[in-house]
gemmi code that builds the backbone of each chain (N, CA, C; Angstrom):
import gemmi

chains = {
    "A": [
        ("UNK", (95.072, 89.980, 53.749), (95.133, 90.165, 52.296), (95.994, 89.056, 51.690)),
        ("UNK", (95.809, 88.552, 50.426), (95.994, 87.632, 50.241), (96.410, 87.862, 49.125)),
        ("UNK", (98.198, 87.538, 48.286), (98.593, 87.969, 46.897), (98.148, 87.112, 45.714)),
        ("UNK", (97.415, 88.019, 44.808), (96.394, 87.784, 43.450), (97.244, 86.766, 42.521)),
        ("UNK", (98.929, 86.914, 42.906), (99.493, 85.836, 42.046), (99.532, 84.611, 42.558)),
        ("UNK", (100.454, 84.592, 43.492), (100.604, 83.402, 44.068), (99.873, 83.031, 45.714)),
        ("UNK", (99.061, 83.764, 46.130), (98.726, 83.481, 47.196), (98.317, 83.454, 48.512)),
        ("UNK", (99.737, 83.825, 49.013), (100.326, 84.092, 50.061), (100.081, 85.135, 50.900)),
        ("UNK", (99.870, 84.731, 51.949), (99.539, 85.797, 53.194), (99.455, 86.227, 53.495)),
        ("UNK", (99.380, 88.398, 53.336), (100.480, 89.245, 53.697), (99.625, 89.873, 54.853)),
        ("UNK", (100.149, 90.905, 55.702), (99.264, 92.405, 56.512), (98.715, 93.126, 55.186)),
        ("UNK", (97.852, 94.018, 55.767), (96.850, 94.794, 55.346), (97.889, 96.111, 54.841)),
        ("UNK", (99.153, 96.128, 55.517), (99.907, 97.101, 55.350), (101.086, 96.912, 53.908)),
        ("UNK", (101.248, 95.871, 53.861), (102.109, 95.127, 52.581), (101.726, 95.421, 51.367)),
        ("UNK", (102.975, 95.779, 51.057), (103.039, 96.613, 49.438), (103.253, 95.689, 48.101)),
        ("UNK", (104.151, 94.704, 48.774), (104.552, 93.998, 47.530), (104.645, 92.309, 48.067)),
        ("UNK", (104.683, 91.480, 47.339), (104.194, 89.837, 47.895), (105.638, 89.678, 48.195)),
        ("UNK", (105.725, 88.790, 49.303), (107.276, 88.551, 49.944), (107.650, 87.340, 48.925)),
        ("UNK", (106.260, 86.887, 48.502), (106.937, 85.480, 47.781), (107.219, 85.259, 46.152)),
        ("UNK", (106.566, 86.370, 45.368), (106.597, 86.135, 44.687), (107.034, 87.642, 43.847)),
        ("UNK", (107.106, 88.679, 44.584), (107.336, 90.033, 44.296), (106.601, 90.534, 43.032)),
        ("UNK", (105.503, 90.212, 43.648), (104.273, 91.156, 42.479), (103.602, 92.122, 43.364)),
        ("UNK", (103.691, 93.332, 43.151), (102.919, 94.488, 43.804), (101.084, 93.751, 44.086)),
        ("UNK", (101.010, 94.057, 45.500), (99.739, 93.814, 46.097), (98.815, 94.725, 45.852)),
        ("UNK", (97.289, 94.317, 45.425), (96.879, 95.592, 45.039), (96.236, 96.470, 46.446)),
        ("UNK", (96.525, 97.919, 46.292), (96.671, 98.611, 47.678), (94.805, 98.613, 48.304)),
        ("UNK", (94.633, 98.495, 49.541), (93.107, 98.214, 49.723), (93.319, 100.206, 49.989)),
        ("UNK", (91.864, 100.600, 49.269), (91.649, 102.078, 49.507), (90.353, 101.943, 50.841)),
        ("UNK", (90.802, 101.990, 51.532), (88.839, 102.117, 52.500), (88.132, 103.522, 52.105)),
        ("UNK", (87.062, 103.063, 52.192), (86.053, 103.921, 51.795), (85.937, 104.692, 53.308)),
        ("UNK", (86.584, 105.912, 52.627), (85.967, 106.853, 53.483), (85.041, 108.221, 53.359)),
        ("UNK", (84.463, 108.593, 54.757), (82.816, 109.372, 54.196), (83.725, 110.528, 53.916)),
        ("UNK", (82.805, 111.122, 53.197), (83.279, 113.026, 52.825), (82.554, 113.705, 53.777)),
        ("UNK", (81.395, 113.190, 53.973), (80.375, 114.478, 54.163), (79.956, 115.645, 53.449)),
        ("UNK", (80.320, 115.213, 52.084), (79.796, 116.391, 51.147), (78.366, 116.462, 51.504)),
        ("UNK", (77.748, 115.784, 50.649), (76.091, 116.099, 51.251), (75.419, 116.568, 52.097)),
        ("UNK", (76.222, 116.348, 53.382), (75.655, 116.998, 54.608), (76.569, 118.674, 54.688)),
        ("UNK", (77.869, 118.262, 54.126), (78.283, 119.706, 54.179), (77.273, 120.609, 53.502)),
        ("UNK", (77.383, 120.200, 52.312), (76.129, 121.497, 50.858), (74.909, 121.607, 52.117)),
        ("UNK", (74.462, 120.491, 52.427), (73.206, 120.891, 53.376), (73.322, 122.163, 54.039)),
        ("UNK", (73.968, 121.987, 55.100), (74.530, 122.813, 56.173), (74.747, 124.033, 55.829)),
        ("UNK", (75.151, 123.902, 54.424), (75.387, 125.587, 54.092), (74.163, 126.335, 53.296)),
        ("UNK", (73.591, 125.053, 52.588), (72.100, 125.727, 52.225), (71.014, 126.397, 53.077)),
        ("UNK", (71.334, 125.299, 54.361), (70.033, 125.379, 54.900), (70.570, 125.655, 56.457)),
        ("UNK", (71.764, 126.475, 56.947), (71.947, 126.171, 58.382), (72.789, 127.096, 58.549)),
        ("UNK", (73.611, 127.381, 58.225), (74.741, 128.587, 58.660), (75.871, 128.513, 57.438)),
        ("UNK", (76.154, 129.416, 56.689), (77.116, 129.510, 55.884), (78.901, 129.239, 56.306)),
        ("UNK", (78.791, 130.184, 57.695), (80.512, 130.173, 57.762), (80.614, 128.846, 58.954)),
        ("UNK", (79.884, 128.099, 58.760), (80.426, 126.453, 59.378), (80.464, 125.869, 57.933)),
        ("UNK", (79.703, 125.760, 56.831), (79.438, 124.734, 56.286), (80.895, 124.906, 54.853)),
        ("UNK", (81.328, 126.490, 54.912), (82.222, 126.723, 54.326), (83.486, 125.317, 54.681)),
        ("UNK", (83.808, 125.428, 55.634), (85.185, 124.577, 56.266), (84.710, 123.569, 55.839)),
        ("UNK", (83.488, 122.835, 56.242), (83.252, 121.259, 55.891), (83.105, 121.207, 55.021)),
        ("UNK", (83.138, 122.022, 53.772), (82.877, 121.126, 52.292), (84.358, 121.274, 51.739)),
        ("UNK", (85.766, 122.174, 52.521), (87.393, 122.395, 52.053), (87.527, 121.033, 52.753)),
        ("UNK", (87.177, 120.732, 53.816), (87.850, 119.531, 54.349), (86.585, 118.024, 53.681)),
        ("UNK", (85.375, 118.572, 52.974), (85.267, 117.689, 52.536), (86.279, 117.052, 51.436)),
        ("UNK", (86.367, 118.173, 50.111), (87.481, 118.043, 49.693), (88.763, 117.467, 49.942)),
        ("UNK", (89.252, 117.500, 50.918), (90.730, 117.188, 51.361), (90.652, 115.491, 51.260)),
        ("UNK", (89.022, 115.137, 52.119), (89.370, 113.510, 51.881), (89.883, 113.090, 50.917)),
        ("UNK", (88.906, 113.331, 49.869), (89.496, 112.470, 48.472), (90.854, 113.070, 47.451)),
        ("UNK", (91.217, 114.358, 47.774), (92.408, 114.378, 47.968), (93.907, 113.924, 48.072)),
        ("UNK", (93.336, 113.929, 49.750), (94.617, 112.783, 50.571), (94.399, 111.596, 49.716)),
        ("UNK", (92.929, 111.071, 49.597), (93.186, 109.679, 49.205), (93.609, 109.144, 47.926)),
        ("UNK", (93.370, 110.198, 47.106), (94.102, 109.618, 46.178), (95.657, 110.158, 46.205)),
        ("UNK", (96.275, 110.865, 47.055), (97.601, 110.938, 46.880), (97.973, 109.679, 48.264)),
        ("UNK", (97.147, 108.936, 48.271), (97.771, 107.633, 49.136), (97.887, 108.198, 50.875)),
        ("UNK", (97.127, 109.322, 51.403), (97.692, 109.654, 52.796), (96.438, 109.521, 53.800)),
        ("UNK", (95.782, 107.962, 53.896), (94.826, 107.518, 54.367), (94.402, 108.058, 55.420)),
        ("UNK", (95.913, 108.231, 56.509), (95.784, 108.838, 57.722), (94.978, 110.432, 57.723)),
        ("UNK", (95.909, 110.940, 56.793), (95.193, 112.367, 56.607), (93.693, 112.555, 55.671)),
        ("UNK", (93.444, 111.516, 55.116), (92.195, 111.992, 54.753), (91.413, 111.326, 55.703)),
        ("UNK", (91.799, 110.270, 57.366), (90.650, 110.096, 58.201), (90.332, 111.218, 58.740)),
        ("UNK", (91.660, 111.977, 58.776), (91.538, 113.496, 59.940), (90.519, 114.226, 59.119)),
        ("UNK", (90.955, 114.523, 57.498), (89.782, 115.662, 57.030), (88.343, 115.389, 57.531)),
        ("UNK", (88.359, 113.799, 57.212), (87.069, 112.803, 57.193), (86.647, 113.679, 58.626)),
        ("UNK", (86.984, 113.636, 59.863), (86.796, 113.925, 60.925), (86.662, 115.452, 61.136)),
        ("UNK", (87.384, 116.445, 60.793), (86.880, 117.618, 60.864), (85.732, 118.313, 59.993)),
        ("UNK", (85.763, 117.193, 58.476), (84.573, 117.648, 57.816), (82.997, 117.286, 58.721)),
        ("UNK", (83.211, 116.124, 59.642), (82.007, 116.021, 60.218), (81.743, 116.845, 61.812)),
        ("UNK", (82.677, 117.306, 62.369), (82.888, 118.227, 63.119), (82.205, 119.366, 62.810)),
        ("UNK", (82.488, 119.736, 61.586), (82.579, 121.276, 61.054), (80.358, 121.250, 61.072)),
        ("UNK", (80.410, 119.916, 59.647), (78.701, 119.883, 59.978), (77.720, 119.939, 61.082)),
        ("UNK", (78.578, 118.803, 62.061), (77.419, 119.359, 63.490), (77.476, 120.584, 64.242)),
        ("UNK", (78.487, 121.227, 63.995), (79.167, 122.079, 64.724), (77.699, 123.493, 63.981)),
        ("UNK", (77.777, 123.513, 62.375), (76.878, 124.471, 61.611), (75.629, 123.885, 62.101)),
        ("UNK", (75.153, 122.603, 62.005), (74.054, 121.793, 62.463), (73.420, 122.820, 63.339)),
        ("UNK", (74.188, 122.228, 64.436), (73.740, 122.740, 65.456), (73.699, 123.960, 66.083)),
        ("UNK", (74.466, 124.965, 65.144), (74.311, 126.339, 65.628), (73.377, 126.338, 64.780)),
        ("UNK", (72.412, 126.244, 63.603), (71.594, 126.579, 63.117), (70.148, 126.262, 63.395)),
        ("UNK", (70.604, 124.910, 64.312), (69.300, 124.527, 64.742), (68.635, 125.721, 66.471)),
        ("UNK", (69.565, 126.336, 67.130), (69.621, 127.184, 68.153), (69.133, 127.741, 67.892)),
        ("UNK", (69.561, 128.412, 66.751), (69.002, 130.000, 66.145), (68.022, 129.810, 65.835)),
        ("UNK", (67.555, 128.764, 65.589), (66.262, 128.198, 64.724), (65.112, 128.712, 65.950)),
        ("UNK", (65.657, 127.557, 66.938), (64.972, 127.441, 68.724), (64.594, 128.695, 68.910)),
        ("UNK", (65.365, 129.198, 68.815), (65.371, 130.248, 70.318), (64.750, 131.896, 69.196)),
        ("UNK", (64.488, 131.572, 67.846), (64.157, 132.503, 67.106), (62.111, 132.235, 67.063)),
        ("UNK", (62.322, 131.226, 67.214), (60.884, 130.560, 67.433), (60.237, 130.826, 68.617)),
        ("UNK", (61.089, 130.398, 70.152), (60.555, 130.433, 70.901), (60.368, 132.241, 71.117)),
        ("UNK", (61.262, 133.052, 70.585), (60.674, 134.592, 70.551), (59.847, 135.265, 70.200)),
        ("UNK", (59.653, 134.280, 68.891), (57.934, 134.565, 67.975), (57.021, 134.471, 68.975)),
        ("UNK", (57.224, 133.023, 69.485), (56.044, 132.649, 70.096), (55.701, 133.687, 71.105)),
        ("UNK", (57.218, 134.083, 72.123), (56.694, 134.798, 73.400), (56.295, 136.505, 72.471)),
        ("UNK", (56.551, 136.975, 71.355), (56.346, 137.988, 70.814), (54.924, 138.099, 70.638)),
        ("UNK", (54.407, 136.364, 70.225), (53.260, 136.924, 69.711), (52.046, 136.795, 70.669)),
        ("UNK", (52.431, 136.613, 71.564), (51.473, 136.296, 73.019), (51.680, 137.326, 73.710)),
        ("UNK", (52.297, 138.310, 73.162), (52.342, 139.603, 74.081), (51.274, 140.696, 72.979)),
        ("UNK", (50.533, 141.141, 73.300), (49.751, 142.251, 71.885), (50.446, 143.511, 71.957)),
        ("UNK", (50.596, 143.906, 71.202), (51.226, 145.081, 70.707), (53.078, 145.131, 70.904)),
        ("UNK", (53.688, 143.947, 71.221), (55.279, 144.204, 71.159), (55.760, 143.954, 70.217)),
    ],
    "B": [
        ("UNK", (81.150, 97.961, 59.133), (81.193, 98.898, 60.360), (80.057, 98.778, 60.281)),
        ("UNK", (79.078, 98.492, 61.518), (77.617, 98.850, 62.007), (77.996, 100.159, 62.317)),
        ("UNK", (76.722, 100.591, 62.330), (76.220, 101.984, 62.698), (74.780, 101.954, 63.348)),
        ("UNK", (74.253, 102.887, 64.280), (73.392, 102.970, 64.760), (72.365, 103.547, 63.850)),
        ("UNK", (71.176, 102.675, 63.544), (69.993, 102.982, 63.795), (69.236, 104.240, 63.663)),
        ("UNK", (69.624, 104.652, 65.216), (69.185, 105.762, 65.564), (68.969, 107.033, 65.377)),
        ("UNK", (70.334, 107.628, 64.678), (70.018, 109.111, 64.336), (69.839, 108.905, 63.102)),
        ("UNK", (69.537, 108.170, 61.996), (69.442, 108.121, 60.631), (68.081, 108.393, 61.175)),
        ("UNK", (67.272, 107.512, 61.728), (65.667, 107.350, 61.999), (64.947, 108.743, 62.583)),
        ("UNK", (66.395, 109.857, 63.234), (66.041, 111.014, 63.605), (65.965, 111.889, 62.496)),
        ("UNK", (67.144, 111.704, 61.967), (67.330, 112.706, 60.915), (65.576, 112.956, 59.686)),
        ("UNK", (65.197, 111.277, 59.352), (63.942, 111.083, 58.612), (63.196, 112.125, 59.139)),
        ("UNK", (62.810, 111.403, 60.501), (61.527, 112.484, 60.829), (62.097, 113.995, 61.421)),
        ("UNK", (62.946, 113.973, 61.225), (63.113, 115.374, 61.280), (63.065, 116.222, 60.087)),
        ("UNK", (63.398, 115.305, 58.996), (63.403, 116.005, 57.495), (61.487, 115.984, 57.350)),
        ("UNK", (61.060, 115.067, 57.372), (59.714, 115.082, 57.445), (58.757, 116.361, 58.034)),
        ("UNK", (59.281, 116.270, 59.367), (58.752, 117.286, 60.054), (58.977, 118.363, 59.345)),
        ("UNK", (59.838, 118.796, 58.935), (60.438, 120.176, 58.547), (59.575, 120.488, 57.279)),
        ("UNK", (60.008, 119.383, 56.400), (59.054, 119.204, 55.254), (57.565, 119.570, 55.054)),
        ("UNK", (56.957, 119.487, 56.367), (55.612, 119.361, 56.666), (55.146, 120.732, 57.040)),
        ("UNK", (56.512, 121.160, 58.068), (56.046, 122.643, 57.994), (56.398, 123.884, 57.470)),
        ("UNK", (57.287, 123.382, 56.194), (57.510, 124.394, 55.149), (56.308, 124.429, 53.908)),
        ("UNK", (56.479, 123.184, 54.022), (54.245, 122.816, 53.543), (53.270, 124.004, 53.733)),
        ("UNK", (53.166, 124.012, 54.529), (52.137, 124.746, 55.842), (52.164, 126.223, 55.524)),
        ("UNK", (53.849, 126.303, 56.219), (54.050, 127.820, 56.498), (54.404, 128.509, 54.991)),
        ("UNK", (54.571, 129.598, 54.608), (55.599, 130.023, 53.858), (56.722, 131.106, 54.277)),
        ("UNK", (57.690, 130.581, 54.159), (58.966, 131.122, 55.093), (58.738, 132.993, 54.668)),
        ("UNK", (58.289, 133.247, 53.529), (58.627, 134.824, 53.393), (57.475, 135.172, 53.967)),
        ("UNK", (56.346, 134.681, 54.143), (55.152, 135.351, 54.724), (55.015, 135.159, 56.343)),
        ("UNK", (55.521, 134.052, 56.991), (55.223, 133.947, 58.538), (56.104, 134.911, 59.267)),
        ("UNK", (55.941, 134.813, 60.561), (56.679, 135.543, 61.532), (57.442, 134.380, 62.046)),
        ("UNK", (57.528, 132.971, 62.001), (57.053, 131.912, 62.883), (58.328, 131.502, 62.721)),
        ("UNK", (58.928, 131.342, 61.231), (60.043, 130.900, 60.993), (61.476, 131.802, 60.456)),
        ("UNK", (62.504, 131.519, 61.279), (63.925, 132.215, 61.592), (64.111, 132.980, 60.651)),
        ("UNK", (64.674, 134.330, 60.020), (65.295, 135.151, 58.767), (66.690, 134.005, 58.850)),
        ("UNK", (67.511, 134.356, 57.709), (68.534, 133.909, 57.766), (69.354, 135.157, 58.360)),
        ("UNK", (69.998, 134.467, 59.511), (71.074, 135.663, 60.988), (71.652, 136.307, 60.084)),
        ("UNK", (72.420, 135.814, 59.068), (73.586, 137.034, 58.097), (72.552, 138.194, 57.667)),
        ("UNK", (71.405, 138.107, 57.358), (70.822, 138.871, 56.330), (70.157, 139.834, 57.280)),
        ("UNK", (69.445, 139.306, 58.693), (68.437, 140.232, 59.689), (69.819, 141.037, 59.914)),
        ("UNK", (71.031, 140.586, 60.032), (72.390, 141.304, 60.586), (73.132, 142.370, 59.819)),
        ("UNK", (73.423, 141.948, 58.801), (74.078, 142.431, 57.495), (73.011, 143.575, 56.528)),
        ("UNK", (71.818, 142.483, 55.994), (71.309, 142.746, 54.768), (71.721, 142.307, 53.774)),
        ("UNK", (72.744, 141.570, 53.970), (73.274, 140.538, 52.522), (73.046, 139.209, 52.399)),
        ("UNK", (72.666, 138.889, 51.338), (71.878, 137.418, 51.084), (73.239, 136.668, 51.264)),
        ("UNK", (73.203, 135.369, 52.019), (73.678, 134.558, 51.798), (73.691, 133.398, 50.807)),
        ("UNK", (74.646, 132.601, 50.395), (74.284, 131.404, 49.871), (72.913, 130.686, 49.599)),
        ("UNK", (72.926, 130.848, 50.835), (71.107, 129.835, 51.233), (70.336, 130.995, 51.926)),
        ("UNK", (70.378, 131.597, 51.381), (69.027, 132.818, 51.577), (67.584, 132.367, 50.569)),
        ("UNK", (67.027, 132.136, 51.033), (65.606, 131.600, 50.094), (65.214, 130.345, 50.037)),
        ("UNK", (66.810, 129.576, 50.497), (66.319, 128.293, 50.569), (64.806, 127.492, 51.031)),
        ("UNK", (64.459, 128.097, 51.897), (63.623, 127.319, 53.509), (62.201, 127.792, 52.295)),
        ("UNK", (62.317, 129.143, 51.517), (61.153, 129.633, 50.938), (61.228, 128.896, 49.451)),
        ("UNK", (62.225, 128.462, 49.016), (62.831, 127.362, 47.965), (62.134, 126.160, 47.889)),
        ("UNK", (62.038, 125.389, 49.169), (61.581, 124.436, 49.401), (59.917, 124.162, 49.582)),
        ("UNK", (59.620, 125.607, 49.974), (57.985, 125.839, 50.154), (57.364, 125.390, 48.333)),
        ("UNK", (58.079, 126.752, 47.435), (57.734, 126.590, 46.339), (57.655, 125.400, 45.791)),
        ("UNK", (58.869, 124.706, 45.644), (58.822, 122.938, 45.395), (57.918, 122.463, 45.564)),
        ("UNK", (57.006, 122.305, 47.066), (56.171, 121.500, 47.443), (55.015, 122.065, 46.845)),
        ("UNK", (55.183, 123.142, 46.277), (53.748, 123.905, 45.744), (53.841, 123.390, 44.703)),
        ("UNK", (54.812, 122.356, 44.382), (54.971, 122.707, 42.527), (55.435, 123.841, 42.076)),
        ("UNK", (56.295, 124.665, 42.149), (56.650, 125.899, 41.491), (58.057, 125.809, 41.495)),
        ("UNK", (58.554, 124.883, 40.621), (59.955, 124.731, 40.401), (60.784, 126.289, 40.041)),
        ("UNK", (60.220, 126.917, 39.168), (60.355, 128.359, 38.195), (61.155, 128.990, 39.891)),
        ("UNK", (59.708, 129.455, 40.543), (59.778, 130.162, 41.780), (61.213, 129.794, 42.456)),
        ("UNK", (60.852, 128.561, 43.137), (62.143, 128.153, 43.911), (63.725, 128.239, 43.296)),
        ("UNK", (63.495, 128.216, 41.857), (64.634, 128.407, 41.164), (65.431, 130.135, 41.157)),
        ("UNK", (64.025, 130.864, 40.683), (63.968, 132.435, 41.391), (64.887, 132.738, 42.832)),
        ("UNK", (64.141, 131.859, 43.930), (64.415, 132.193, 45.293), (66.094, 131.586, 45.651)),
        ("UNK", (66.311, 130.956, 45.493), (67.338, 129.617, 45.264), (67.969, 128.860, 44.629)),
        ("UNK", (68.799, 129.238, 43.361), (69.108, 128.153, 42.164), (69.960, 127.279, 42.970)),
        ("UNK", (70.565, 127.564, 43.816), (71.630, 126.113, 44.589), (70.809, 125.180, 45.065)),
        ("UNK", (69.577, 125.216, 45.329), (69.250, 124.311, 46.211), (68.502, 123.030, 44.947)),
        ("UNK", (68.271, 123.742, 43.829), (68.062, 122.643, 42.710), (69.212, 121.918, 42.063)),
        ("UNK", (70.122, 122.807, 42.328), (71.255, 122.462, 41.531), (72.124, 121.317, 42.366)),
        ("UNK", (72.301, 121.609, 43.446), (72.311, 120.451, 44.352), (71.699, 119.683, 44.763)),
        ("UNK", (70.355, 119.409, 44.282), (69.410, 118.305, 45.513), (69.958, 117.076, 44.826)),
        ("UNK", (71.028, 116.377, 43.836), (71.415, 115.227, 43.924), (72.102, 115.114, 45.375)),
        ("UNK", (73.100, 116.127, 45.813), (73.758, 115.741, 47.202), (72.384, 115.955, 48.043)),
        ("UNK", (71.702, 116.616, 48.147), (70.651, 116.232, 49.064), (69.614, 115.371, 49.337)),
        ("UNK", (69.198, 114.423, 47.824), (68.713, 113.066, 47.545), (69.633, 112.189, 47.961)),
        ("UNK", (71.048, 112.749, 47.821), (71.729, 111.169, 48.276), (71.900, 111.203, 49.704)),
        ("UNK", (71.971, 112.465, 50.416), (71.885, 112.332, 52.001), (70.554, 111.775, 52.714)),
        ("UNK", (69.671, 111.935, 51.852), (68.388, 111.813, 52.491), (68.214, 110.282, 52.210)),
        ("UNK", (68.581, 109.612, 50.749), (68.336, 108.431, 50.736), (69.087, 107.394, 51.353)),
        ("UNK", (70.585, 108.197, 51.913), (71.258, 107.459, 51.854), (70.535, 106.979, 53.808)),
        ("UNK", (70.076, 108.154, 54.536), (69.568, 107.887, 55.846), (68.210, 107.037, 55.819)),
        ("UNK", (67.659, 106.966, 54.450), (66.084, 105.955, 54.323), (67.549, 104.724, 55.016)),
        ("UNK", (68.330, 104.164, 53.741), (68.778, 102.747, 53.899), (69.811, 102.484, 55.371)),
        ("UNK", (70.472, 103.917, 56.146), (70.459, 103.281, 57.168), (69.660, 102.619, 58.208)),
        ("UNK", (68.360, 103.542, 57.781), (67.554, 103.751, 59.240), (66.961, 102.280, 58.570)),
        ("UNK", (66.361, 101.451, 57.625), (65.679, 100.700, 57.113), (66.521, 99.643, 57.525)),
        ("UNK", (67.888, 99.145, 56.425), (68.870, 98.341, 56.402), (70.048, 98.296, 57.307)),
        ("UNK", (70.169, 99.587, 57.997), (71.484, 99.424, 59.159), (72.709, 99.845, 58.024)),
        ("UNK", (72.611, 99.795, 57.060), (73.954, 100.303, 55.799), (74.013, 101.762, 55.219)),
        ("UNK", (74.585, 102.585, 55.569), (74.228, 103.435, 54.528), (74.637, 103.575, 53.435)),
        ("UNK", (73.846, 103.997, 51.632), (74.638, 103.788, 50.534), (75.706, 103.907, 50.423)),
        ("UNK", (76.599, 103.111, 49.826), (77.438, 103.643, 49.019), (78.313, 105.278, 48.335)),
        ("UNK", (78.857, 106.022, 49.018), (78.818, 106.904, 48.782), (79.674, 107.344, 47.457)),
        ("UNK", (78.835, 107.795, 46.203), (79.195, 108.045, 45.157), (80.977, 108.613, 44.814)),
        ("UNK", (81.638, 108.437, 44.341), (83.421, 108.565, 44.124), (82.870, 110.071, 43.900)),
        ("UNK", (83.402, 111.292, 44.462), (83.708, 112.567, 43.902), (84.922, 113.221, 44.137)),
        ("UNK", (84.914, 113.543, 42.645), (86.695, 114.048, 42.858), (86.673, 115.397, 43.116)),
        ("UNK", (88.408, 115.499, 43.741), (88.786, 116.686, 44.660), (88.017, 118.117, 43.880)),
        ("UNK", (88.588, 118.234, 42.821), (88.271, 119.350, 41.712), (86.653, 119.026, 41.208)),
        ("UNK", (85.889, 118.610, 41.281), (84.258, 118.518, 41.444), (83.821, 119.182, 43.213)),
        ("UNK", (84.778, 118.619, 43.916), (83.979, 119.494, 45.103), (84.609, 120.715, 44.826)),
        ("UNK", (85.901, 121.190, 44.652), (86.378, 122.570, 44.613), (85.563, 123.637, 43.952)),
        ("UNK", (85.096, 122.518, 42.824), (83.865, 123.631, 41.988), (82.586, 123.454, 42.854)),
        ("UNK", (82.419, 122.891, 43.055), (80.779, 122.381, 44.338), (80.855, 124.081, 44.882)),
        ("UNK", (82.266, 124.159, 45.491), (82.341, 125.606, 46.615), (82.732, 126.620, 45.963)),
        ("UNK", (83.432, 126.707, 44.832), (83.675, 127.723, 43.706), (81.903, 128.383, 43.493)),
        ("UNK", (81.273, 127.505, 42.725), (80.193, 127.894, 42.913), (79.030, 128.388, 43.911)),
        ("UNK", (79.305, 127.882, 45.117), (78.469, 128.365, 46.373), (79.133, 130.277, 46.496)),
        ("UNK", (80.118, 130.119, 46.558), (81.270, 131.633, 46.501), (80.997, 131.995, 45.643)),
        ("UNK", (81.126, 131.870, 44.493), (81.016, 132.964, 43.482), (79.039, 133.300, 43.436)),
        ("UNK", (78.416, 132.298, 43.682), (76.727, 132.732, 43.819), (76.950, 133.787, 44.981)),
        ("UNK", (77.169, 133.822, 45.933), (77.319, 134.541, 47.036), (77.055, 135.430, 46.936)),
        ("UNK", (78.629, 136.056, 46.392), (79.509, 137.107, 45.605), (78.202, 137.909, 44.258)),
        ("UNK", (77.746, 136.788, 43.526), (77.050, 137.194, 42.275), (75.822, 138.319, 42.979)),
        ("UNK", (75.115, 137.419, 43.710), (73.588, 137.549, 44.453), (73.867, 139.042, 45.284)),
        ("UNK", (74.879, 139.598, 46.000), (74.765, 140.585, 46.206), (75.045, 141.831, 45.825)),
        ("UNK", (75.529, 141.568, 43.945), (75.363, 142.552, 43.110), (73.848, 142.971, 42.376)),
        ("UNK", (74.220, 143.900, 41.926), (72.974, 144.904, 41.706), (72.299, 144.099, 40.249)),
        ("UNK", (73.692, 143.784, 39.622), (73.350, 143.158, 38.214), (72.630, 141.544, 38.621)),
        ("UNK", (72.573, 140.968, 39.561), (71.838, 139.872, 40.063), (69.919, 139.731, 39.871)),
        ("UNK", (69.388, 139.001, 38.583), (68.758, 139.306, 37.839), (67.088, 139.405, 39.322)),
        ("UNK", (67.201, 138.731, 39.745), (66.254, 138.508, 40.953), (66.621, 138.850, 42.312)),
        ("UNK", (66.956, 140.381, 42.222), (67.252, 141.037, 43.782), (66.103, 140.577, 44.467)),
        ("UNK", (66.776, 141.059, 45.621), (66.169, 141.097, 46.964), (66.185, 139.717, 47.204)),
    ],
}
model = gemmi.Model(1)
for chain_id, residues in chains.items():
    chain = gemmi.Chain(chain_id)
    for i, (resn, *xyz) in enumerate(residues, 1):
        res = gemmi.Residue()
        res.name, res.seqid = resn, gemmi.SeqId(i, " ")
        for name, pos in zip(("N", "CA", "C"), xyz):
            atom = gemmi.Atom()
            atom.name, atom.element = name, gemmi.Element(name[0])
            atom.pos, atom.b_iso = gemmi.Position(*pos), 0.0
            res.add_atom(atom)
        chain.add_residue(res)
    model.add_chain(chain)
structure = gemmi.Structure()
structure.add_model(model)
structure.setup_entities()
């Protein structure tokens, strides 16, 4: 990163220019929410997973705007946890609700 | 950051597929496709109870209906246009969009509202029981 006044060099971590003491402007990284896939998940897949991933979707932008990058990677990370986690229990139930039809309906009269 | 390819290109045809056979089927009339577990369990509609039959109507054209069966799932399909588009431009470009700025108190209401529909849908005064 490089200071907008005068120049100079700094880490990615540097708050203020060593050389010229003008506040650096702070880099925010873009990080995912997983909202979208959370709302999914709860529309269309299991409710009490998709609940958690759309609080910890929340939390990202949160943390990030109260500056606690670290903690909104973690939300970042349990909000996508939480989705595969509903994902994929919904896709099971899905399976194995199907494959019962099927063996249900190949049996006559059960 | 690269990203793989790969499961964006799954996710497509998997939305496709699904797409194709909510087409087909209609979730309240087959045997073929899952109840929602809370409701075969409980008897209480969930959130996304109607959804899967939500999506049938759509493809029929019957916005009214699906709105009947499901108002979340209209009310949200911007987050579900942007998940879906955003997996066209990985699987296409290797990038996925841009993900739109939403603030803390916009998602709080996002889930305020999923909860309180919940809550609404399994009262009696809920204008489209069952």
């Amino acid at each position: 990163m490089y200071c907008t006044n005068c120049g100079k060099q700094h880490g990615d971590d540097a708050r203020v220019c060593t050389n010229c003491g003008k506040e650096l402007p702070r880099i925010i990284p873009s990080i995912p929410t997983y909202l979208p896939q959370a709302i999914l998940v709860t529309l269309c897949c299991c409710v009490p997973f998709g609940i958690p991933a759309i609080v910890f979707a929340a939390q990202v932008n949160a943390k990030l705007a109260a500056g606690d990058v670290n903690g909104a990677l973690a939300s970042s990370r349990r909000a996508r946890i939480w989705c595969w986690v509903g994902f994929g229990s919904g896709l099971l139930v899905a399976i194995l609700y199907v494959l019962l039809a099927l063996a249900g309906a190949a049996q006559p009269g059960y | 950051m690269k990203a793989s390819r790969a499961w964006p290109g799954a996710v497509l045809i998997a939305s496709l597929a699904s797409l194709g056979v909510l087409f087909v089927l209609d979730p309240g009339k087959t045997h073929l496709l899952p109840p929602c577990p809370l409701r075969a369990m409980t008897g209480l509609d969930c959130p996304g109870c109607g959804s899967t039959r939500a999506v049938h109507a759509i493809l029929h054209g019957d916005p009214v209906a699906a709105l009947r069966l499901n108002p979340l799932l209209l009310l949200y399909s911007p987050f579900v246009g942007q998940f879906l588009l955003s997996a066209v431009s990985l699987a296409v470009t290797g990038r996925p969009l841009p993900e739109p700025h939403v603030r803390p108190s916009m998602t709080w209401l996002v889930l305020s509202v999923i909860v309180a529909f919940w809550i609404f849908r399994n009262t009696p005064i809920y204008p489209f029981g069952g």
